[in-house]
C-alpha positions, 0 to 999 in steps of 0.5 A: 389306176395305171400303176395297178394295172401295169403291176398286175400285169407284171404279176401275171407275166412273172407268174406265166414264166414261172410255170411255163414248162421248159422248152427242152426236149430232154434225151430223145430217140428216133423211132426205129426204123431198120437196123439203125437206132439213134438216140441223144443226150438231152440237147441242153446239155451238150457243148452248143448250147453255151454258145450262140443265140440259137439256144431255143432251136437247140433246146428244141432240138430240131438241128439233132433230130435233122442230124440223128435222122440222117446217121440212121439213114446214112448209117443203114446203107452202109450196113450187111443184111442183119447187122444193127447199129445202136448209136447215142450222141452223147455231146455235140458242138456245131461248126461255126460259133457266134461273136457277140462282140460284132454287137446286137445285129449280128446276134443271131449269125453264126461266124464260120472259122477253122478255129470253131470246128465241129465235134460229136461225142459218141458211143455205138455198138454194131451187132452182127446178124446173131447179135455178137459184137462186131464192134463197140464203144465211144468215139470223139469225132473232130475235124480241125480241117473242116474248112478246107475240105471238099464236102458232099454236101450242099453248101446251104446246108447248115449242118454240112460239117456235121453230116460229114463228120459222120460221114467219115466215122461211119467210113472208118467204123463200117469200111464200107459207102 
């Protein structure tokens, strides 16, 4: 009698994870609010997502809204009156990276070195107040000496690295903070 029970059981997990829909947010896009429109790949398939224990949060991608949110933001104030920003991240790569071989109780810790840096594959277009193009493309961010600079952002944010290197894009791209 336990053995039908345990089986059946079973059955019905099996058959719960068969249909249970996946958990990925696929490409997604900011509403937009003011010049700057941001929108994304589907998470499961940029760099970050072969790595690390964190695969649900990036599915969900919660860490790519927080980052697609703070470029429109920040890219908005950088921005004349009628300029418009489109950008599309195309594939991103987290900071930091995991070491699995520290064994299961450091599975979800994310090791920060200068051999894991950041990365954001991206393509734009800034458009002047008549919808002429100032400037457009795909652009490969990277910053090999992520560690070893003075960042603006606060040390407890996770996604410090990443919000700088956007930072300095938008410096180069805009010319203007």
């Amino acid at each position: 009698m336990k053995l039908h029970l345990l089986t059946a059981a079973a059955a019905v997990l099996l058959a719960a994870c068969a249909t249970t829909p996946a958990v990925s947010s696929g490409p997604g896009q900011l509403d937009t609010e003011g010049p700057v429109q941001v929108s994304w790949n589907d998470p499961a398939e940029f760099s970050e997502i072969t790595r690390g224990r964190d695969r649900m949060e990036t599915l969900r991608g919660t860490w790519v809204r927080e980052l697609a949110t703070y470029l429109r933001d920040t890219a908005a104030e950088r921005l004349q009156p009628g300029e418009t920003l489109e950008v599309e991240l195309l594939d991103i790569d987290r900071a930091g990276d995991y070491e699995p071989w520290h064994g299961p109780e450091a599975d979800d810790i994310r090791i920060t070195r200068h051999i894991y840096p950041p990365s954001i594959v991206l393509r734009f277009r800034h458009l002047d107040a008549t919808g002429g193009v100032l400037a457009e493309g795909e652009r490969r961010l990277r910053d090999s000496g992520f560690m070893s600079r003075a960042l603006t952002h606060r040390s407890s944010d996770p996604l410090r690295y990443e919000k700088q290197l956007l930072d300095d894009w938008l410096s180069r791209e805009l010319g203007r903070s």
